[in-house]
C-alpha positions as CSV (number, residue, x, y, z in Angstrom):
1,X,-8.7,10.3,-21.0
2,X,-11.6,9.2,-19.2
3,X,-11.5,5.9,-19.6
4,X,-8.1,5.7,-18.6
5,X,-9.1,7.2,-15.9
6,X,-11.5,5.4,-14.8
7,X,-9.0,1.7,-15.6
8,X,-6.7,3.4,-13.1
9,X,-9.4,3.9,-10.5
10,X,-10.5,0.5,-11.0
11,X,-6.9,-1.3,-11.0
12,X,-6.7,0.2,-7.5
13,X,-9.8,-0.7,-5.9
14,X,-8.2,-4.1,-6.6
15,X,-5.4,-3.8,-5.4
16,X,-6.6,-2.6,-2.2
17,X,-9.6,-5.4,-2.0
18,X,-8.3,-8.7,0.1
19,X,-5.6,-10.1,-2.0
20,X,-5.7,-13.6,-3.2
21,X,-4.2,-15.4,-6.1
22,X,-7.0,-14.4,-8.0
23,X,-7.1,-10.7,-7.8
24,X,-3.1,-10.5,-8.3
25,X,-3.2,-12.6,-11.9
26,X,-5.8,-10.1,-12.3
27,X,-3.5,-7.2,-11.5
28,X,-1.0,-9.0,-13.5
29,X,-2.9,-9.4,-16.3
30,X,-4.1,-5.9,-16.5
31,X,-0.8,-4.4,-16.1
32,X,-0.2,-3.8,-19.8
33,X,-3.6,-1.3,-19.9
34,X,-2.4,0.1,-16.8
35,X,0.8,1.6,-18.4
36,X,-0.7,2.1,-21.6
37,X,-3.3,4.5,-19.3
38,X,-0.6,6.0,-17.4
39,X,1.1,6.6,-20.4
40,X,-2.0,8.7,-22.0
41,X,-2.4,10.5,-19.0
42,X,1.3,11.6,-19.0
43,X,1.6,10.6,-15.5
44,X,5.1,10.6,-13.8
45,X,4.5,7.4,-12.5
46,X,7.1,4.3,-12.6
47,X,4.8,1.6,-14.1
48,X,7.9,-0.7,-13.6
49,X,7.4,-0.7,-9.7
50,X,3.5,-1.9,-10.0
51,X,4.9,-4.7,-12.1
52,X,7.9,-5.8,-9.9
53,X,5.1,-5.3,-6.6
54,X,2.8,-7.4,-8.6
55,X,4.6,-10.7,-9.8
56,X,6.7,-10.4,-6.2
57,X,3.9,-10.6,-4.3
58,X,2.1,-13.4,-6.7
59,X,5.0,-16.1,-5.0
60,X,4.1,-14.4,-1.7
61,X,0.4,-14.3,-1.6
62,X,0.3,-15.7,2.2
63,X,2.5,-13.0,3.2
64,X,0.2,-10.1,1.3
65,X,-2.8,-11.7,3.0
66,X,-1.0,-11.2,6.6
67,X,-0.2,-7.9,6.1
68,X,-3.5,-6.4,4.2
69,X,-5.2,-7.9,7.7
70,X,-2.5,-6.0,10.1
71,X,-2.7,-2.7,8.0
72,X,-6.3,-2.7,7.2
73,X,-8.3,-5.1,9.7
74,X,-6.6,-5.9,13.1
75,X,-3.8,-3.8,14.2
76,X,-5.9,-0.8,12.0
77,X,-2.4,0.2,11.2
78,X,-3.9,2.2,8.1
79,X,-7.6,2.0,8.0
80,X,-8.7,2.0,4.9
81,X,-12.2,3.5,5.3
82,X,-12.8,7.3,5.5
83,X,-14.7,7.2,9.1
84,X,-11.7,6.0,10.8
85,X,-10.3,9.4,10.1
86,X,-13.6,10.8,11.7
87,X,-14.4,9.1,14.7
88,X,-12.9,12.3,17.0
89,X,-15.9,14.2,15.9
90,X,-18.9,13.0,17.9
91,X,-22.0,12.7,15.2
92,X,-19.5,13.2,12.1
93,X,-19.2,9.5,11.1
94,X,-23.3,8.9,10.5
95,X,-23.4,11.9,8.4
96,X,-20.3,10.7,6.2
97,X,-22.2,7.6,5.7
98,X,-25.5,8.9,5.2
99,X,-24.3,11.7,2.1
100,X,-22.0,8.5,0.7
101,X,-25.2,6.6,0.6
102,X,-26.6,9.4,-0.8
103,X,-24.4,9.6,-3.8
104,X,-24.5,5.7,-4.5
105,X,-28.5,6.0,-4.9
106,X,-28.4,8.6,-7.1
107,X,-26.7,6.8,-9.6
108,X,-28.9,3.8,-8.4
109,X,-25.9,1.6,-6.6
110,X,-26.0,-0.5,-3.4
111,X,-23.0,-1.8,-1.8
112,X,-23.3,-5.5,-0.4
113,X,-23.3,-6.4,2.8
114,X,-21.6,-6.6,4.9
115,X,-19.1,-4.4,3.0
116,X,-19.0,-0.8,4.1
117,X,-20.0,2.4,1.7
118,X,-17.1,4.4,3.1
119,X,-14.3,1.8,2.1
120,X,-11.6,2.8,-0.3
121,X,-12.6,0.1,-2.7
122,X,-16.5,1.5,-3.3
123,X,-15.2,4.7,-3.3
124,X,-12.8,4.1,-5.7
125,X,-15.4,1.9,-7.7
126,X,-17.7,4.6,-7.9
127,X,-15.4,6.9,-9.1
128,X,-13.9,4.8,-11.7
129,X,-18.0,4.3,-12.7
130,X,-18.5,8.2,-13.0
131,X,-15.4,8.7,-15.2
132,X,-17.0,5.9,-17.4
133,X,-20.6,7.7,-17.3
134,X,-18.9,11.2,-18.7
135,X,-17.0,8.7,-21.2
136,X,-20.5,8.1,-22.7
137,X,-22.6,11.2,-21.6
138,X,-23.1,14.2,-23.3
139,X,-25.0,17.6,-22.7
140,X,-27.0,18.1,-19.2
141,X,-26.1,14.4,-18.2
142,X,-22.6,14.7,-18.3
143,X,-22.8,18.1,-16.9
144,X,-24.6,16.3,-13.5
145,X,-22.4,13.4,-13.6
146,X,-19.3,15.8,-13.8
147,X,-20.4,17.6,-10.8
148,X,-20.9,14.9,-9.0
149,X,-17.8,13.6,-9.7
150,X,-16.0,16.6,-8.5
151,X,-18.2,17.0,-5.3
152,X,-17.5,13.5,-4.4
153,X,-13.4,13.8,-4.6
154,X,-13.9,17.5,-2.5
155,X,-16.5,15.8,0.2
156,X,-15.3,12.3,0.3
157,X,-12.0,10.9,-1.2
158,X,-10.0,13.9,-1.9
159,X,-10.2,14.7,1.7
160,X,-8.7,11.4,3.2
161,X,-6.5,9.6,0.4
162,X,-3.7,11.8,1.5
163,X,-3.6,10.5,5.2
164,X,-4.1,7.2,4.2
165,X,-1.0,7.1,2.2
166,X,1.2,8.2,4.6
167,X,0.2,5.7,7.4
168,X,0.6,2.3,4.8
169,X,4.2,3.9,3.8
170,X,4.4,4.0,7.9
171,X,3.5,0.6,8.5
172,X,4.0,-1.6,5.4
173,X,6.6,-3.9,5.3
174,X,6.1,-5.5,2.2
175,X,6.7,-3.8,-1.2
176,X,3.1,-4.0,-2.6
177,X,1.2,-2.0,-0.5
178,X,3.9,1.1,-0.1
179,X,3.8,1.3,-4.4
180,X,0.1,0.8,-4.9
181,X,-0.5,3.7,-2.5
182,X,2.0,6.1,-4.2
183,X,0.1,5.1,-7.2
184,X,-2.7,6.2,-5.5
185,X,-1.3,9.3,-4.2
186,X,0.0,10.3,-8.1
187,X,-3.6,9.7,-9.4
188,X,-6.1,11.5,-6.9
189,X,-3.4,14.7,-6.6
190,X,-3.6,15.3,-10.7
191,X,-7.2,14.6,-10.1
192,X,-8.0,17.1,-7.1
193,X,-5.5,19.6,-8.1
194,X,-7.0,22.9,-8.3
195,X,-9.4,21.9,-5.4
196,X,-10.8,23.0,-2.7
197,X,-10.2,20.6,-0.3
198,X,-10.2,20.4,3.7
199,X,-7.8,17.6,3.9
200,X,-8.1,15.0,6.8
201,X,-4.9,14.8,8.5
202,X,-4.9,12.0,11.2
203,X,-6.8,9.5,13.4
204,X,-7.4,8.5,16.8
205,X,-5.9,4.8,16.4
206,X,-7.3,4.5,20.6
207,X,-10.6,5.0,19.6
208,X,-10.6,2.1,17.0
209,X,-9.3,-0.8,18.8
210,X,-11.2,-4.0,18.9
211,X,-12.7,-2.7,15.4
212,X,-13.1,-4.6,11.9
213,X,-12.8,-3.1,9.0
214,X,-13.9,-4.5,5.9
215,X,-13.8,-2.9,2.2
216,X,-16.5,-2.8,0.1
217,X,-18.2,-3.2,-3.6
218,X,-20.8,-1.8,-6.0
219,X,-23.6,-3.8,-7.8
């Protein structure tokens, strides 16, 4: 189940990364695993809308590229960073960064400029590398990388996902972006249910004007 896990993870820190013809034969390509992984994690998802999102949006890669910029860059429609839901708490957003960075060196990962540690692509990166560490850990090792998994969804992406789901299915007005985050949403509630969780619940879209957002990757 892990590793299913962590294809899942992985398949949607690419679909939320800039799209270009590239990363959507990529998604198309992958899309077999990608049922075949929601299928072993019995999870009531419709694989058949990632498929019809993907290929539409392969004729339409202009108009993907317009509207990842208006949700995620200019208009900050949906910000897809975890500060953006912060920046009404003065202080809060350096110590979000700080305790990401913090669980990226741990496990000895950077993230490479001028990409962001708080994006949803590195977090979703990093969590799709933790479920693969437990794959292959056993004993004290995958008891710390277990626990850091879990503290990492409480403290960091299990508190913001949520918000950022509902303000893409706000905004979006093409297909892909509206399925990939109910995909999202299906995903991170079987994996944070039982949790503890102070949820983040909106943003100050004043306070971010004249802003760029950029998402992010491991090495």
């Amino acid at each position: 189940m892990l590793v299913e896990k962590a294809f899942i993870s992985r398949f949607l820190s690419i679909a939320f990364s800039y799209p270009s013809e590239e990363t959507l034969a990529e998604l198309k390509g992958a899309l077999p695993d990608l049922e075949r992984s929601i299928g072993e994690l019995s999870l009531d998802f419709p694989v058949e809308k990632v498929r019809e999102a993907v290929v539409g949006s392969s004729r339409r890669v202009v108009d993907l590229q317009g509207e990842f910029t208006s949700l995620f860059e200019t208009s900050m429609k949906a910000p897809a960073r975890e500060t953006s839901y912060e920046l009404d708490k003065a202080g809060r957003r350096s110590a979000e960064m700080a305790d990401l960075l913090g669980f990226y060196r741990a496990f000895g990962l950077e993230i490479r400029a001028p990409y962001e540690p708080d994006s949803l692509v590195a977090e979703l990166e990093f969590l799709s590398f933790l479920y693969q560490k437990e794959h292959f850990l056993k004993g004290d090792g995958l008891r710390v990388v277990r626990e850091a998994r879990e503290k990492f969804l409480r403290d960091h992406l299990g508190r913001w996902y949520g918000v950022f789901v509902e303000k893409v299915k706000e905004a979006s007005e093409e297909p892909f972006y509206p399925v990939m985050a109910d995909l999202l949403k299906a995903f991170l509630d079987r994996e944070t249910e039982g949790m503890n969780i102070q949820k983040l619940t909106d943003y100050r879209r004043e306070t971010l004007e004249g802003s760029s957002w950029k998402c992010g990757f491991m090495e």
